[in-house]
LOTOR-241109 format. One line per 3 residues: number of its first residue (from 0); their letters; for each residue x, y, z of N, C-alpha, C. Coordinates in pm, whole numbers. Atoms other than C-alpha are relative to their C-alpha. Layout:
NUM = A = X Y Z X Y Z X Y Z ~ ...
This chain:
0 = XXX = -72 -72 106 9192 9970 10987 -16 150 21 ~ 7 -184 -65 9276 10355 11015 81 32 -164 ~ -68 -85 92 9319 10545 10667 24 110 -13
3 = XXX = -22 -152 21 9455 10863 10609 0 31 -158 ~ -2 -112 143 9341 11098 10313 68 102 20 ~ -101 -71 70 9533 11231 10108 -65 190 -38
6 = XXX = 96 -77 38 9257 11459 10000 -28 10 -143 ~ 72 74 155 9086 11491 9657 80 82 -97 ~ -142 -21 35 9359 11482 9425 -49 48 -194
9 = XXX = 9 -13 115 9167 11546 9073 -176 54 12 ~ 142 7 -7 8804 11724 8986 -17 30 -145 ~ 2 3 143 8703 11755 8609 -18 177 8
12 = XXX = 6 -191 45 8774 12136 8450 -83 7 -111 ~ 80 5 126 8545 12023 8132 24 89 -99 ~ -38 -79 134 8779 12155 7920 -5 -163 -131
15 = XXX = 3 61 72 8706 11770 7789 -138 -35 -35 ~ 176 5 75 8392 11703 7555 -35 -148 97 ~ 10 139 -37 8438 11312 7717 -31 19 148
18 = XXX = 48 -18 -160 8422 11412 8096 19 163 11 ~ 56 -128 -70 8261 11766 8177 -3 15 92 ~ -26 43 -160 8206 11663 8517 -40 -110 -5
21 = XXX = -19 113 -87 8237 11373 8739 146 -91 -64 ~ -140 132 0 8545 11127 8773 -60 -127 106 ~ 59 107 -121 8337 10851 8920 52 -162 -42
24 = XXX = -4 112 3 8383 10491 8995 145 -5 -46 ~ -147 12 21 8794 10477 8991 39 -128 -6 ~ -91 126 -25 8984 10176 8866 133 56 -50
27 = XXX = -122 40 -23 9341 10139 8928 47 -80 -102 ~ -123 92 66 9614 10007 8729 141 67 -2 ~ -74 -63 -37 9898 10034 8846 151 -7 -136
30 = XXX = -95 3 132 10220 10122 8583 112 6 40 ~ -142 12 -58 10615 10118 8589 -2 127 121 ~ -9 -109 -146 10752 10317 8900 -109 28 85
33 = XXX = 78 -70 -55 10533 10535 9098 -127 15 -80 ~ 111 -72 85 10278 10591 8800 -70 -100 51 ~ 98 72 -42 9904 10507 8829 -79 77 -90
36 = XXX = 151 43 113 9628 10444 8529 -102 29 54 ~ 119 74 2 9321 10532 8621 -115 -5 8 ~ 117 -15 79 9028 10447 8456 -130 67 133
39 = XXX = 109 -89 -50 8736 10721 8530 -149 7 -39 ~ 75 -24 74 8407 10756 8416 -86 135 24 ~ -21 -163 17 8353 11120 8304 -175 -18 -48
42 = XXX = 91 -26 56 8035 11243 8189 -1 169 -125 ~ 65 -74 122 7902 11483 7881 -67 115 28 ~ 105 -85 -12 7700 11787 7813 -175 -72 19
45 = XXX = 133 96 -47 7383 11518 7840 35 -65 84 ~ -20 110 -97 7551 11376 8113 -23 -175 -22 ~ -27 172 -17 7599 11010 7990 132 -6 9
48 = XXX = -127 23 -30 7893 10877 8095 82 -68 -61 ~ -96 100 96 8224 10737 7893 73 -36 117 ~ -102 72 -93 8491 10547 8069 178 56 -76
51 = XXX = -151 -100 50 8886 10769 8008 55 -69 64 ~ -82 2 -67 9179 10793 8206 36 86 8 ~ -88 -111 -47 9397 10997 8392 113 -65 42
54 = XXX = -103 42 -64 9732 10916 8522 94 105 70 ~ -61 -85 -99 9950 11074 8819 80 -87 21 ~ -77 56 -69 10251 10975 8990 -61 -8 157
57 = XXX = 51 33 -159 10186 10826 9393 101 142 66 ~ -49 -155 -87 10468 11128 9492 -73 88 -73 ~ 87 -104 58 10279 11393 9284 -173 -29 -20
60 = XXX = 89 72 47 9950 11256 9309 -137 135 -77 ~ 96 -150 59 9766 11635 9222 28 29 -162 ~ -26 -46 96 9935 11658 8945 -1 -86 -137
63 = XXX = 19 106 76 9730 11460 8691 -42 41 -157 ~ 16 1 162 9723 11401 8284 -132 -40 -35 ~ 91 39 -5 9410 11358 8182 -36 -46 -184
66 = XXX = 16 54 109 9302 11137 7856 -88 91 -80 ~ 27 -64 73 9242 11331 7557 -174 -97 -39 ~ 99 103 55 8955 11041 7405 -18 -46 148
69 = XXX = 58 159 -84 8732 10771 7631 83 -58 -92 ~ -26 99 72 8829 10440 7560 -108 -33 -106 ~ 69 81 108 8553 10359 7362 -131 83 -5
72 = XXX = 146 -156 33 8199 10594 7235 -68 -105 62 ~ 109 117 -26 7900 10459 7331 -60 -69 -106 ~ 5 141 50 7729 10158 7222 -157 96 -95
75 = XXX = 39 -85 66 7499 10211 6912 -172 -9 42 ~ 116 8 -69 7129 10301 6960 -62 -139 -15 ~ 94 84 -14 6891 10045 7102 113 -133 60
78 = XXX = -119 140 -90 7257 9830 7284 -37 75 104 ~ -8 63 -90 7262 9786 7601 66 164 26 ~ -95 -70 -61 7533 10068 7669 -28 131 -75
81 = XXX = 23 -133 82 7382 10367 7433 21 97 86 ~ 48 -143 -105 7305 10613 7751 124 25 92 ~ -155 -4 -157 7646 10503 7997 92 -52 -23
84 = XXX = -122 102 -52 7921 10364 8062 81 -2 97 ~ -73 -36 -110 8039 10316 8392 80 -147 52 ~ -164 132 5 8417 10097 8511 -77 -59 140
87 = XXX = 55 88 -98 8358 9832 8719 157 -54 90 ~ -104 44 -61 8702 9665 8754 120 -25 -171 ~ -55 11 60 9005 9609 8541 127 -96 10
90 = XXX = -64 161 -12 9261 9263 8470 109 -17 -72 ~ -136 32 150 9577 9213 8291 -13 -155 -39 ~ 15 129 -4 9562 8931 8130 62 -46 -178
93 = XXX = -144 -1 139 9873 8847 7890 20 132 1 ~ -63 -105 19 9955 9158 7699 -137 67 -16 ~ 112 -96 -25 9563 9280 7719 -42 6 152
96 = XXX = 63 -40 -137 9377 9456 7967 -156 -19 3 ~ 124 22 -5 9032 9364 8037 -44 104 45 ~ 35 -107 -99 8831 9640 8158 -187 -21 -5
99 = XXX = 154 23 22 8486 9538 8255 -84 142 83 ~ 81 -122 -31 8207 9775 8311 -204 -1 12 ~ 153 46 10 7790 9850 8329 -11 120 -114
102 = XXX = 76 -53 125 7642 9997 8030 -123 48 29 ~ 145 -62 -57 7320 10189 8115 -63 36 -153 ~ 135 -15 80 7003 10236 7915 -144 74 52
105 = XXX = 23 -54 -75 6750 10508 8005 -152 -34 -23 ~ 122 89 -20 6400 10361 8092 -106 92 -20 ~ 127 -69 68 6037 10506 8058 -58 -69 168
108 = XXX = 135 51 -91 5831 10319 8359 150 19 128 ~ -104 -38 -111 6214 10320 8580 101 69 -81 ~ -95 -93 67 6476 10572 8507 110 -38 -40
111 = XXX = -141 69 84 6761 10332 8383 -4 -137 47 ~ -22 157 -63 6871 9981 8399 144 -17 -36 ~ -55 57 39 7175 9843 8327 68 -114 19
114 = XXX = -48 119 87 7396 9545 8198 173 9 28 ~ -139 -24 33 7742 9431 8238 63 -12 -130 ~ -79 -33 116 7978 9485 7965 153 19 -4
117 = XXX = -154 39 -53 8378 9396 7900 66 103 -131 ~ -119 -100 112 8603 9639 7678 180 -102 44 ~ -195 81 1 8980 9484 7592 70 113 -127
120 = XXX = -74 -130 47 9279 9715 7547 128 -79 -34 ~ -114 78 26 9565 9575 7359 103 75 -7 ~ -129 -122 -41 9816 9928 7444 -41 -7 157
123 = XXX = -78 -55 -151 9804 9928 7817 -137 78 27 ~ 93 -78 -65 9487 10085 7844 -49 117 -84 ~ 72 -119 39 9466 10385 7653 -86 -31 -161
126 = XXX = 135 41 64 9211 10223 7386 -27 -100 39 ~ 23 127 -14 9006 9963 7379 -144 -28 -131 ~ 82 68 94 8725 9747 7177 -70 -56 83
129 = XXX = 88 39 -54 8431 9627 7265 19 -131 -44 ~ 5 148 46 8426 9225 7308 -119 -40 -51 ~ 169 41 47 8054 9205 7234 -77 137 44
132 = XXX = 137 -108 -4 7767 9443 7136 -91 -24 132 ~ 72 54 -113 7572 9261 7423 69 -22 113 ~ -79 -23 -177 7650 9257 7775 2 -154 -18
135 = XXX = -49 114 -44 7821 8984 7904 -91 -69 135 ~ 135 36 -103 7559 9007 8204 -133 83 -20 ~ 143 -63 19 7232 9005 8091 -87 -22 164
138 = XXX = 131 36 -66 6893 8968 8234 14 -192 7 ~ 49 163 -15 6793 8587 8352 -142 11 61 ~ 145 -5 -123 6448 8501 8532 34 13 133
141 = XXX = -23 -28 -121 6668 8492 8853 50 164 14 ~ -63 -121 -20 6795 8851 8791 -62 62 -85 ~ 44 -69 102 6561 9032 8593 -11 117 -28
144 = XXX = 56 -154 -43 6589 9392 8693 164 58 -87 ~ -127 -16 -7 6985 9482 8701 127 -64 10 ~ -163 107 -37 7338 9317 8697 93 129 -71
147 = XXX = -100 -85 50 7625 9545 8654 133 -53 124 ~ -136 17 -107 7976 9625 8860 54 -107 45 ~ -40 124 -10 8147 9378 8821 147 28 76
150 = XXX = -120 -13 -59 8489 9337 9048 21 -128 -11 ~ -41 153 40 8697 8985 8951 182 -5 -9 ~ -141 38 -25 8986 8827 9049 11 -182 -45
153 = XXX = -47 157 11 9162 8466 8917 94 -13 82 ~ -75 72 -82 9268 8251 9121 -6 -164 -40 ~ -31 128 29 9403 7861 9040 -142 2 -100
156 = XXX = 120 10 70 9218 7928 8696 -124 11 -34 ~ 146 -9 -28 8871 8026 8804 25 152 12 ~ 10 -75 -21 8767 8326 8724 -118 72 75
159 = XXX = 36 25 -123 8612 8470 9083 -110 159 -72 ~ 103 -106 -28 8304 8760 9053 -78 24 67 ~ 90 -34 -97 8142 8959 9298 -84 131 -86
162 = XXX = 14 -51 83 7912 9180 9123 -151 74 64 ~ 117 -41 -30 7578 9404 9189 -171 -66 -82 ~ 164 66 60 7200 9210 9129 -140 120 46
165 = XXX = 113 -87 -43 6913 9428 9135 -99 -137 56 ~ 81 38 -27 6637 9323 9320 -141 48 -41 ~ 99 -49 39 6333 9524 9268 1 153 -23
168 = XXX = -28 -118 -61 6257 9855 9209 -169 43 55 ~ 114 -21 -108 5968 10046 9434 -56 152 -46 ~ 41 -140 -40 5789 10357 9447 25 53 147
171 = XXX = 4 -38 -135 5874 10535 9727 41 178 0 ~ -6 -157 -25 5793 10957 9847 64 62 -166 ~ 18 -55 148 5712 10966 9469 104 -28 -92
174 = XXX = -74 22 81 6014 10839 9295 15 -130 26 ~ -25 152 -1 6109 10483 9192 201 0 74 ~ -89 9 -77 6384 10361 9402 73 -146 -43
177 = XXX = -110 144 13 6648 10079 9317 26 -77 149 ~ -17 89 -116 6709 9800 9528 59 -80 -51 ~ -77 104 60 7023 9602 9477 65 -50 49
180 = XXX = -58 -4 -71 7292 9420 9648 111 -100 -97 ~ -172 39 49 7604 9214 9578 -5 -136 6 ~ 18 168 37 7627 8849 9441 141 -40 -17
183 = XXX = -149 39 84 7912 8601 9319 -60 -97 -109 ~ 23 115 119 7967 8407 9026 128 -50 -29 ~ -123 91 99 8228 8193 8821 20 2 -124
186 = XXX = -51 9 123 8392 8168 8506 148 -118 -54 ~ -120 63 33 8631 7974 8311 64 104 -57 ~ -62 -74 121 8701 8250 8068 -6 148 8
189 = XXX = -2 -127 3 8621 8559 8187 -121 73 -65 ~ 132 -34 79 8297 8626 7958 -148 -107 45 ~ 94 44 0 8061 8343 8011 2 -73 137
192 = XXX = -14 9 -115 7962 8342 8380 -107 -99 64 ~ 95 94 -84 7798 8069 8604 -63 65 157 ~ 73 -148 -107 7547 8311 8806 -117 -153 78
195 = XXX = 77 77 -35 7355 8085 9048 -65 46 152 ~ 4 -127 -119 7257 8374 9317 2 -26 128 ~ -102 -46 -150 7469 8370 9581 -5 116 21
198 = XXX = -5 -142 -42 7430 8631 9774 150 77 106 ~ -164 33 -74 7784 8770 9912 -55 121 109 ~ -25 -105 -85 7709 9093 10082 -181 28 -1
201 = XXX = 146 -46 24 7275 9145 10163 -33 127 87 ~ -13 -125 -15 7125 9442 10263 -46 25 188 ~ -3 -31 -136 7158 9605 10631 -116 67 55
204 = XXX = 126 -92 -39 6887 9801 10817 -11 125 -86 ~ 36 -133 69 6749 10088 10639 75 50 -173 ~ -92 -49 119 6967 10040 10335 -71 -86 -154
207 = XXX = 45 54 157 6881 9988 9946 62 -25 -98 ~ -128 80 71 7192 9935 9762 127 -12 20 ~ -143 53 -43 7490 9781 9848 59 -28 -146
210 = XXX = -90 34 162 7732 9833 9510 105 45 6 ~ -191 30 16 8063 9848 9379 91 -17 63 ~ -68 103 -94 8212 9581 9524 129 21 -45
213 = XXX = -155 -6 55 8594 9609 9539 76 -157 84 ~ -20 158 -47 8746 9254 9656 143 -2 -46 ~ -127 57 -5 9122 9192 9767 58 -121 42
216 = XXX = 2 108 -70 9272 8854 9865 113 34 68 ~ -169 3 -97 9555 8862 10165 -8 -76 30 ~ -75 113 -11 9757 8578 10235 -132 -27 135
219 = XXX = 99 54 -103 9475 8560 10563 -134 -41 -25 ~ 173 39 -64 9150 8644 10486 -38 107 -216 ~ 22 -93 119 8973 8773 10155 -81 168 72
222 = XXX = 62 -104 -10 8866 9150 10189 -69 61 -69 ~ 133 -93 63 8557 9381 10060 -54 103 46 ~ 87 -159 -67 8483 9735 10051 -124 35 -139
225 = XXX = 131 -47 62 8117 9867 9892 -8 114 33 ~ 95 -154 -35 7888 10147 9844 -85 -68 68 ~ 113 72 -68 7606 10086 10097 -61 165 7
228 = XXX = 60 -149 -5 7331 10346 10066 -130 -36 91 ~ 122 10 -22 7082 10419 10295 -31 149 -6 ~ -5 -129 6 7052 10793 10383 66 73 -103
231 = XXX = -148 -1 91 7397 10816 10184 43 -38 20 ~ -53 64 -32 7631 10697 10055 145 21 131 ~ -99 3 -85 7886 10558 10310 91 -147 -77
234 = XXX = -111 82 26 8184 10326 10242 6 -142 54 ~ -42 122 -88 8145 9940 10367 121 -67 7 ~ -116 56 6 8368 9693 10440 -28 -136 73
237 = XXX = 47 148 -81 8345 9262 10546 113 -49 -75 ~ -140 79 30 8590 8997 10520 -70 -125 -30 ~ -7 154 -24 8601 8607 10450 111 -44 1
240 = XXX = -130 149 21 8821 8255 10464 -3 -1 -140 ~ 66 58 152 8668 8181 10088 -33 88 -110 ~ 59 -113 114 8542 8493 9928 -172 -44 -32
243 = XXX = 166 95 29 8189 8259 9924 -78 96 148 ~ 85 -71 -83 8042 8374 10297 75 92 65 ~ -84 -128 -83 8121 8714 10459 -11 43 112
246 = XXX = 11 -9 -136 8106 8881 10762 39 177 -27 ~ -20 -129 53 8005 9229 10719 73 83 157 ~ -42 -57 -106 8207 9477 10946 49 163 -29
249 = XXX = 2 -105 81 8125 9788 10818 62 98 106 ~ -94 -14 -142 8263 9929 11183 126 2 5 ~ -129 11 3 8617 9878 11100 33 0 -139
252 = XXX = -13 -19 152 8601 10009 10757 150 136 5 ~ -160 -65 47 8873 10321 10851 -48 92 -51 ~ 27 -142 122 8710 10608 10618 -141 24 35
255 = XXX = 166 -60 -49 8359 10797 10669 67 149 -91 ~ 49 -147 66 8250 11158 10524 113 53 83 ~ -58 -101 -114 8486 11460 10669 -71 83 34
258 = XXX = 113 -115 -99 8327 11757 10857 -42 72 -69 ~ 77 -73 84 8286 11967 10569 103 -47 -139 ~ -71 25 192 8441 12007 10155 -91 -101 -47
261 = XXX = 2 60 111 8424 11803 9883 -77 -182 16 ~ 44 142 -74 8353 11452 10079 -102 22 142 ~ 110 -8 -129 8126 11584 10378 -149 -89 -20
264 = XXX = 187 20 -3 7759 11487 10254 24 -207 -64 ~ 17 108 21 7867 11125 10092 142 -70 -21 ~ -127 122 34 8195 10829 10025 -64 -79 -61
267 = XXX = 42 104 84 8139 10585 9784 146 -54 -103 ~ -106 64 98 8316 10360 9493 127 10 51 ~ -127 64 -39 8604 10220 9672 69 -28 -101
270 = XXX = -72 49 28 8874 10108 9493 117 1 40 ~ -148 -11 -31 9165 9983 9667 111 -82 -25 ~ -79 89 64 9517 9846 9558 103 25 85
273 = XXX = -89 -16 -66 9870 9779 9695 88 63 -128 ~ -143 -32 87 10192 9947 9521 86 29 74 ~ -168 -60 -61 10525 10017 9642 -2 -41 132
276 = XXX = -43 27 -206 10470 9844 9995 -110 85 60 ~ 76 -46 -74 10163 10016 10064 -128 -8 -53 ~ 135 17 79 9808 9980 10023 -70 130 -19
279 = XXX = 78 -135 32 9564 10281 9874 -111 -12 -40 ~ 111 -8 41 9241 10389 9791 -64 153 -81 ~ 71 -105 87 9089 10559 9557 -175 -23 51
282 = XXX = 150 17 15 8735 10675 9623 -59 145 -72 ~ 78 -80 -35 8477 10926 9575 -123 83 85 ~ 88 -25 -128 8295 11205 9775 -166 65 -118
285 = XXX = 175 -47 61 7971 11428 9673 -42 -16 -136 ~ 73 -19 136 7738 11405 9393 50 -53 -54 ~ -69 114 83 7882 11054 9288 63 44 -70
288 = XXX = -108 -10 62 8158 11156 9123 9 135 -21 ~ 15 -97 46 8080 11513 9055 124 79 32 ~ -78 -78 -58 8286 11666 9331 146 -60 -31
291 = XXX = -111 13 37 8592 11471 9203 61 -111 88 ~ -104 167 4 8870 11156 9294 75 56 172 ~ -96 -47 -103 9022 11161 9617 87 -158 39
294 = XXX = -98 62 -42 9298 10949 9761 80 -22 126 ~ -10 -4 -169 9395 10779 10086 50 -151 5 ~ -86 102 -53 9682 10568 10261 -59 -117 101
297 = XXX = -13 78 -105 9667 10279 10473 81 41 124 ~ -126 -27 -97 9827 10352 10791 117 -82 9 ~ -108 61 44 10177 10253 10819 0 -113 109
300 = XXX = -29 152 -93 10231 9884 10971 -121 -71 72 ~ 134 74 19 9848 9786 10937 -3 -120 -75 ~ -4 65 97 9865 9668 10646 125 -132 -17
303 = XXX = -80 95 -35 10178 9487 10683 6 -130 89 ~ -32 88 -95 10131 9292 10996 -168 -87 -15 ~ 129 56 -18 9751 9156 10885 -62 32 68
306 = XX = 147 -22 -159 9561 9282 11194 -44 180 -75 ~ 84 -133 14 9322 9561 11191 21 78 101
């Protein structure tokens, strides 16, 4: 795969109380014509993060509207989601939009944990409601640390999740360090998930979290791009037959840091979608979301013909 950026098409001016800086973790939804939804998660003068929007046209893509309100405040003290809220993935489903997400909570012995958590928007996106005060992915004895980022697709009724599991966290050159990687699960319904830890994507040499899983199916093969951090972040990418075992091929991922700007020092939070006959990606470069949203094509007649 060979993508071409667009270059980074939005950075926060914090002329909004809801996102001051960062536009991190981009989901997509795509709208009539050329337009494109999509959900950001901005941060505050305390830097916790809400989940907004912005919307641009694919020919104007610089020239973006940015949501007056988040969808939703944070969650009230002592939930799950008081300190964050960061997008995971988002679902149409009838005339609502699902928009699931992780909810953060800020720790004392480790510096946060969080929890997944589902918001539903019955306009198209620009509000929403919380389906439950409580995360939809808690803690279990097999996952007792972290579960968030959730990315989910239905298929023949089953609803399919690949999602981030913490593993432990560590001391290490004086700070506690996360350690997490990427699981699947099932659903009938979209809320109450059959987690039985599968591991979809585990971790590579020198690396400590493999997160936000983005997961497409093509008529061949299912596809998956991540954050994989070891030094920094960089952008993965693995395929399957099933979406069950993968085959990481982080080598033919197509995107890396550029030589200098806005994306030089890190890539992360993939999200990519097709519209109009072409596939795209939204990611982000430095200071997780700080430095702002950038945007980048598939090359032309890649994507089309299945081969890499």
């Amino acid at each position: 795969m060979r993508w071409k950026k667009l270059g980074r098409i939005f950075v926060p001016d914090g002329s909004a109380a809801w996102m001051r800086t960062h536009a991190a973790s981009p989901i997509p939804l795509p709208l009539e014509g050329d337009r494109i939804r999509v959900f950001v998660s901005g941060r505050d003068d305390e830097s916790r993060a809400r989940i907004g929007s912005i919307e641009f046209h694919l020919a104007r893509p610089h020239d973006v509207a940015v949501s007056a309100e988040p969808l939703a405040e944070l969650g009230e003290p002592g939930t799950f989601d008081e300190n964050g809220m960061v997008g995971g993935c988002a679902l149409v489903v009838g005339a609502k939009v699902y928009i699931y997400y992780s909810g953060f909570q800020r720790g004392q012995t480790v510096p946060f944990w969080f929890f997944g958590g589902l918001l539903v928007s019955d306009d198209g996106g620009q509000t929403a409601r919380r389906a439950s005060r409580a995360p939809i992915l808690d803690r279990t004895d097999a996952e007792p640390i972290i579960v968030g980022a959730p990315w989910i697709l239905r298929e023949r009724g089953v609803w399919r999740m690949w999602y981030t599991s913490g593993v432990r966290w560590a001391r290490e050159r004086d700070e506690m360090r996360h350690y997490y990687h990427v699981k699947y699960a099932e659903s009938d319904d979209g809320v109450f998930w059959r987690r039985e830890g599968r591991i979809a994507i585990d971790f590579g040499p020198d690396e400590y979290a493999i997160g936000r899983p983005c997961v497409v199916r093509d008529p061949d093969r299912y596809r998956m791009w991540y954050s994989r951090r070891g030094a920094s972040y960089r952008i993965g990418y693995a395929e399957s037959d099933d979406g069950l075992t993968w085959n990481r091929r982080d080598d033919r991922v197509g995107i890396d840091v550029s030589p200098d700007g806005w994306d030089a020092d890190m890539i992360e939070y993939a999200a990519v979608f097709d519209h109009a006959g072409k596939r795209w990606m939204l990611y982000n470069g430095n200071g997780y979301g700080r430095s702002g949203l950038g945007l980048a094509v598939l090359e032309e007649g890649v994507h089309r013909s299945g081969s890499d």
